[in-house]
C-alpha positions as CSV (number, residue, x, y, z in Angstrom):
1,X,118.0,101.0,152.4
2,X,116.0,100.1,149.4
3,X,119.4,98.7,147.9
4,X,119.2,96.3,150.8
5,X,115.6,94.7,150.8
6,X,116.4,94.9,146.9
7,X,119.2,91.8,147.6
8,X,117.6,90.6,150.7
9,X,116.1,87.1,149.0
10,X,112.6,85.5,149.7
11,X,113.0,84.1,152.3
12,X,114.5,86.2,154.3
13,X,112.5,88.7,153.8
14,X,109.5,86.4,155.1
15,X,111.9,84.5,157.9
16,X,113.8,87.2,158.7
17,X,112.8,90.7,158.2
18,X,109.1,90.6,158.6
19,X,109.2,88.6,162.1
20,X,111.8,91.2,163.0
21,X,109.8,93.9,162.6
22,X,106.9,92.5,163.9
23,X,108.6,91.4,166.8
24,X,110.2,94.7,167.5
25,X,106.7,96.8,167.5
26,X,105.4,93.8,170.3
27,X,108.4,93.8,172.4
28,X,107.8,98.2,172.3
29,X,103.6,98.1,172.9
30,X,103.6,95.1,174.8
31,X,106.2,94.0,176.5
32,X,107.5,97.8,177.1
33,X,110.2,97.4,175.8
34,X,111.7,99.6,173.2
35,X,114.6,99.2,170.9
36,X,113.7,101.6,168.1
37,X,116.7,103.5,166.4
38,X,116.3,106.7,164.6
39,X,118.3,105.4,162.1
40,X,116.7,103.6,159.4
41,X,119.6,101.2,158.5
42,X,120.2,100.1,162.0
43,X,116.8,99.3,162.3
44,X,117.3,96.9,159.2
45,X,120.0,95.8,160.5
46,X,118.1,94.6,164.1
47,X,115.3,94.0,162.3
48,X,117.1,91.7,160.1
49,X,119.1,90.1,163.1
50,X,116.5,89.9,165.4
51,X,114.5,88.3,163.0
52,X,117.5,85.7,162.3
53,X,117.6,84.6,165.8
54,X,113.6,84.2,166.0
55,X,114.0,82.6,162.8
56,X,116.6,79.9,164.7
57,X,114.8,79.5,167.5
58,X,111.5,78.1,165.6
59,X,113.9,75.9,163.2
60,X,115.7,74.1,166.4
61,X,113.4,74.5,169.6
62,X,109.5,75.1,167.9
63,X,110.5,72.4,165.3
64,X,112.0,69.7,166.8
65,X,109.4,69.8,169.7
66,X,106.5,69.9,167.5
67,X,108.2,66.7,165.7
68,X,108.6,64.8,169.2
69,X,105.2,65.3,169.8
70,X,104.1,64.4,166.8
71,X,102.4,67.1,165.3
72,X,104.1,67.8,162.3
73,X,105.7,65.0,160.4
74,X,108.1,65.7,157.5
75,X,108.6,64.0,154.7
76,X,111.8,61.8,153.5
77,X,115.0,64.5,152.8
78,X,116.1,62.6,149.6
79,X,112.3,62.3,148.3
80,X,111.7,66.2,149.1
81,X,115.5,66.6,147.3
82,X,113.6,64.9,143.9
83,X,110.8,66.6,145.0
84,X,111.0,70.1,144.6
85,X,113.7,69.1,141.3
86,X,109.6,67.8,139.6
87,X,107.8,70.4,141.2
88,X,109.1,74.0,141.8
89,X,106.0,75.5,144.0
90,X,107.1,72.7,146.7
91,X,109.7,76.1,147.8
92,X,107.1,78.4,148.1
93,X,105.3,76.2,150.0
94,X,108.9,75.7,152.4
95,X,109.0,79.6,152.6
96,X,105.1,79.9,153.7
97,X,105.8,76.9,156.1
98,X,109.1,78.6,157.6
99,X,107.1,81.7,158.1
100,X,104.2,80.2,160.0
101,X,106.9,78.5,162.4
102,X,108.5,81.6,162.7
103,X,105.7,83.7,163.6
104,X,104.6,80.8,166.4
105,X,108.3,82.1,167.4
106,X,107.6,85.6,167.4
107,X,104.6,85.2,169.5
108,X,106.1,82.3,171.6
109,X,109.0,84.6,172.6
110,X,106.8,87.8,173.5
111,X,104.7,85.9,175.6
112,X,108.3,84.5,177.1
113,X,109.6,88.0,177.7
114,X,106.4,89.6,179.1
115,X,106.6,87.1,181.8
116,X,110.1,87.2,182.2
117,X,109.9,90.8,182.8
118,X,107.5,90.7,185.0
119,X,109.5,88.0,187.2
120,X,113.0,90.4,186.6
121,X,110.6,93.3,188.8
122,X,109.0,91.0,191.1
123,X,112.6,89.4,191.8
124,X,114.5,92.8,191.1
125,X,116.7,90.5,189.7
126,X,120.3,92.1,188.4
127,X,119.8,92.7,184.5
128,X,123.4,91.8,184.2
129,X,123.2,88.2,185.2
130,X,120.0,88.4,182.0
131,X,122.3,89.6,179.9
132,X,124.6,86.8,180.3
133,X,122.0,84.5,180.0
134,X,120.5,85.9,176.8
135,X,124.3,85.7,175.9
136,X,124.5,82.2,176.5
137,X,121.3,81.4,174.9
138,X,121.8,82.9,172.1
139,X,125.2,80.7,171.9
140,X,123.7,77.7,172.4
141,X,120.8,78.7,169.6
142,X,123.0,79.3,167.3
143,X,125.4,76.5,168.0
144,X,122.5,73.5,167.4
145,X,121.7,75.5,164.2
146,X,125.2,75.3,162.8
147,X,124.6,71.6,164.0
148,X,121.5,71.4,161.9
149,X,122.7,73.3,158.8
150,X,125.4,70.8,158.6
151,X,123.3,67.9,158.5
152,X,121.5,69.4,155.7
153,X,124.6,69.9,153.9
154,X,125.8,66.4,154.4
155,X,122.8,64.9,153.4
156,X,122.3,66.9,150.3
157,X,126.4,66.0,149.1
158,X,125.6,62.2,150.1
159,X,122.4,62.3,148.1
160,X,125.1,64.0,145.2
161,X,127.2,60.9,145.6
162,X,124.5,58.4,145.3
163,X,123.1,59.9,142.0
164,X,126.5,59.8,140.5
165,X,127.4,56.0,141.9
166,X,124.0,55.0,140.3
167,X,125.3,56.6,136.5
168,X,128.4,54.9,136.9
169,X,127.3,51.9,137.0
């Protein structure tokens, strides 16, 4: 176990693990929900994972609406690129900022969940048809991510080409 937060970087510790954790002990004492393990690595593991696709959902659905409604405004890619190359606190500042998103997640999601709960026993609705559902969601979470990630990629290898086009010349 400690081999495992041992390699686990930054980030993930603050996007990933932390949320997951923290989300797990809300979904058990107030949603009623519980998903604890008696193992500890399991519960790494779904800490970890759970705190991955919390992490996801604030990057692509908290994110992108908070930018449409204007309320957070980023700066250009290519100047944060040159950026953070003159100024290496501008990543802790990224990792803070991820974790505040993701912990709007965290608490977005529980407040999601309580009510959908609560509408599952009103409804008596099939937990079968949630499942799929989650399934599906989870799908399409991921998917846009992969979608996003890519972009990233691309724009960091065309920001790469540029920079060596300008010393050629």
């Amino acid at each position: 176990m400690e081999k495992f937060i041992e390699k686990l970087e930054e980030y993930k510790i603050f996007n990933y693990l932390l949320p997951g954790i923290i989300f797990t002990y809300l979904l058990k004492y107030y949603v009623g929900i519980d998903i604890f393990q008696s193992n500890a690595i399991e519960m790494a593991f779904i800490f970890y994972f759970i705190g991955s696709i919390i992490s996801r959902f604030g990057s692509v659905v908290i994110e992108e609406i908070l930018k449409k409604i204007k309320f957070i405004k980023y700066s250009n890619y290519n100047d944060y690129i040159n950026a953070v190359k003159k100024d290496d606190f501008i990543k802790r500042l990224l990792i803070s900022n991820n974790t505040y998103r993701t912990m709007c997640a965290v608490f977005l999601i529980i407040l999601f969940l309580k009510g959908v709960k609560e509408l599952i026993k009103f409804f008596n609705l099939q937990t079968g048809i949630i499942y799929t559902i989650i399934i599906i969601c989870g799908f399409i979470l991921y998917l846009v991510s992969f979608k996003k990630q890519t972009s990233f990629i691309v724009k960091r290898v065309d920001k790469v080409k540029s920079e060596e086009n300008k010393t050629e010349d």
